[in-house]
C-alpha positions as CSV (number, residue, x, y, z in Angstrom):
1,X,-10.7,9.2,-14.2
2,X,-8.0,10.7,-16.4
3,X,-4.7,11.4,-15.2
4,X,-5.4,15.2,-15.4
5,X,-7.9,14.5,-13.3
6,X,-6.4,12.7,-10.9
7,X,-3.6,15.5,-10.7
8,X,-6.1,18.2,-9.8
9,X,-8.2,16.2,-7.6
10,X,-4.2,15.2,-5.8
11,X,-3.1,19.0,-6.0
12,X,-6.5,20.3,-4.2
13,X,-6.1,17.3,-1.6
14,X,-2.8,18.6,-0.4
15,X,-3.8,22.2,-0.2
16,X,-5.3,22.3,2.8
17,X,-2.4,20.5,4.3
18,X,0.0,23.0,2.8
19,X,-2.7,26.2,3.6
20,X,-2.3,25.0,7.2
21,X,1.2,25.7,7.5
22,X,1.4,28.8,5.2
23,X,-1.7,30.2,7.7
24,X,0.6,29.4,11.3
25,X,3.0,31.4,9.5
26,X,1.1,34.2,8.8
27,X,-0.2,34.3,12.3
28,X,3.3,34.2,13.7
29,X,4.4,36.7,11.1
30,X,1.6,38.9,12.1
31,X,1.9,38.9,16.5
32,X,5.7,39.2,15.5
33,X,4.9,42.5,13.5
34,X,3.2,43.7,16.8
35,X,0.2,46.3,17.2
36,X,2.2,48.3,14.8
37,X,2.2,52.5,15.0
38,X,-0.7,53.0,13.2
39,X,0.9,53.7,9.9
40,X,1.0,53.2,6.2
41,X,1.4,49.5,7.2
42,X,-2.1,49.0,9.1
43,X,-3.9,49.6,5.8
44,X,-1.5,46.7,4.6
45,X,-2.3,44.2,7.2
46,X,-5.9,44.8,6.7
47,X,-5.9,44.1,3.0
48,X,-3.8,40.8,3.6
49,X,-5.6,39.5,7.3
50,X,-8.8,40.0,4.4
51,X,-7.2,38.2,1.8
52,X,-6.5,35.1,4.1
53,X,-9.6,35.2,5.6
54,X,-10.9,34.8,2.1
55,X,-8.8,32.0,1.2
56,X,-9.4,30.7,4.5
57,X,-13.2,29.8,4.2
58,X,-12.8,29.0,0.4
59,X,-10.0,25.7,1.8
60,X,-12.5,25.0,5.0
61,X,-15.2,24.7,2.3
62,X,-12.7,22.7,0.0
63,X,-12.1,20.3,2.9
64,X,-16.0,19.8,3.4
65,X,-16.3,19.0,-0.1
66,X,-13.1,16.9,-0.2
67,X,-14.2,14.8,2.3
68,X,-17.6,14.6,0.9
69,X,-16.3,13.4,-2.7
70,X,-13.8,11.1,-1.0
71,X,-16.3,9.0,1.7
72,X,-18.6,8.8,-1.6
73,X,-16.1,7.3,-3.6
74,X,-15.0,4.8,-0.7
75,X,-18.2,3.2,-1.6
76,X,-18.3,3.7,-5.4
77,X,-14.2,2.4,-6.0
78,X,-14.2,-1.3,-6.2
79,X,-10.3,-1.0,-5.1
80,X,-11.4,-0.5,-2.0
81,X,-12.2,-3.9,-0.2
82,X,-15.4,-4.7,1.6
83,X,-13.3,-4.6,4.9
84,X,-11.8,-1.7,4.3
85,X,-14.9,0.5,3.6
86,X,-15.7,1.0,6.9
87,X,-12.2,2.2,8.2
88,X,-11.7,4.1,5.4
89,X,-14.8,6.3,6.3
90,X,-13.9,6.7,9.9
91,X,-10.3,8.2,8.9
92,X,-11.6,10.3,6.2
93,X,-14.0,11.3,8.3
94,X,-12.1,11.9,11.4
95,X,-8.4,12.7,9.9
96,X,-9.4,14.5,6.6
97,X,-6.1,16.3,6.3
98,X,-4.0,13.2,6.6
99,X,-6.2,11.0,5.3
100,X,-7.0,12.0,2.4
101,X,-3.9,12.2,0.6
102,X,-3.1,8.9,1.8
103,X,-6.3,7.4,0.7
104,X,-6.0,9.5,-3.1
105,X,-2.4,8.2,-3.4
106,X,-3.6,4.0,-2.4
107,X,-7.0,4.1,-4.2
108,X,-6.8,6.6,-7.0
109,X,-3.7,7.5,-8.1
110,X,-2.0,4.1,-7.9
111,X,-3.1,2.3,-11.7
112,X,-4.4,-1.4,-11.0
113,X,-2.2,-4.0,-12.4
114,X,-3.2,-5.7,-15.2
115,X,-3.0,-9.5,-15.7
116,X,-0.9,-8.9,-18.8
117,X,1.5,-7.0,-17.0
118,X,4.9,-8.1,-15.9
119,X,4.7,-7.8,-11.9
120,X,8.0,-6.7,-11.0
121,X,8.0,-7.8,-7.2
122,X,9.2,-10.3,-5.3
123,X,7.8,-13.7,-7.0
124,X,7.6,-17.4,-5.3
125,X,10.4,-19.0,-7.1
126,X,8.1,-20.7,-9.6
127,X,9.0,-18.0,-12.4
128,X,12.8,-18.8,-12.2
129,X,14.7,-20.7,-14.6
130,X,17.8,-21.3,-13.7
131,X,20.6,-23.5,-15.8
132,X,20.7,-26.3,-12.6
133,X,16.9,-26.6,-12.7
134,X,17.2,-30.3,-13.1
135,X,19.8,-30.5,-9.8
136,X,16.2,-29.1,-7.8
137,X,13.6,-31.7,-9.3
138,X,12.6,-34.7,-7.1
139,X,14.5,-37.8,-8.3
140,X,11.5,-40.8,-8.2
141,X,13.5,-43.2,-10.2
142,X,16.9,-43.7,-7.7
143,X,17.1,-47.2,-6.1
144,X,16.4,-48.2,-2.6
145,X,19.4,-47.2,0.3
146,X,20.9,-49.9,1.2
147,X,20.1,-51.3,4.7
148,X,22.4,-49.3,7.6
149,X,25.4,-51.4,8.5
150,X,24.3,-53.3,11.8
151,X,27.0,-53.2,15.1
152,X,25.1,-55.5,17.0
């Protein structure tokens, strides 16, 4: 997948998340309003309650798909570890909105190291070389301690 790609499929994985709070707001902003006079702003409300409503069932059938694309490509991604397959269903399936950003960002936005490139963690010590490298290797060749002094 190209990184275009990956950019919309990332952008229209956090829009539901970021619907959801724009919606409670518009709910709040609307019983705060209150039932209103019956004025020019009725016609208003009706436009916009139609207008989220719309967007509304467009993101819940977003969602649907999203989770549909995302539990098939659990099982299609070989990033994904035999193990994990399984758990990653259940949460994508159970916790879609949180899930799935988490899972885009671990297993499809994240590029796989290559073995040609220079790993930039925390190595084992092996890869150092330091200027007293000869003070750490083993000395085979020194001569037998002496015998401890006896006080008997």
């Amino acid at each position: 997948m190209s990184k275009f790609w990956k950019k919309v499929l990332g952008i229209a994985t956090v829009w539901p998340f970021a619907y959801f709070i724009m919606f409670f707001m518009f709910i709040v902003a609307t019983i705060a309003a209150g039932p209103g006079d019956g004025g020019s702003l009725q016609g208003i409300y009706a436009m916009l309650f139609l207008f989220v409503m719309l967007i509304h069932f467009l993101t819940i059938f977003l969602i649907i798909g999203l989770q549909i694309f995302y539990i098939v490509n659990v099982f299609k991604n070989d990033r994904v570890g035999k193990d994990q397959k399984i758990i990653w269903t259940i949460a994508l399936f159970l916790g879609g909105l949180f899930a799935m950003p988490i899972y885009w960002y671990l297993n499809i936005w994240r590029e796989v190291p290559g073995e040609n490139d220079y790993y930039r963690g925390l190595g084992s010590g092996d890869q150092f070389d330091p200027a007293h490298k000869a003070e750490w290797e083993t000395r085979t060749g020194d001569p037998v301690p002496p015998e401890p002094h006896s006080w008997r």
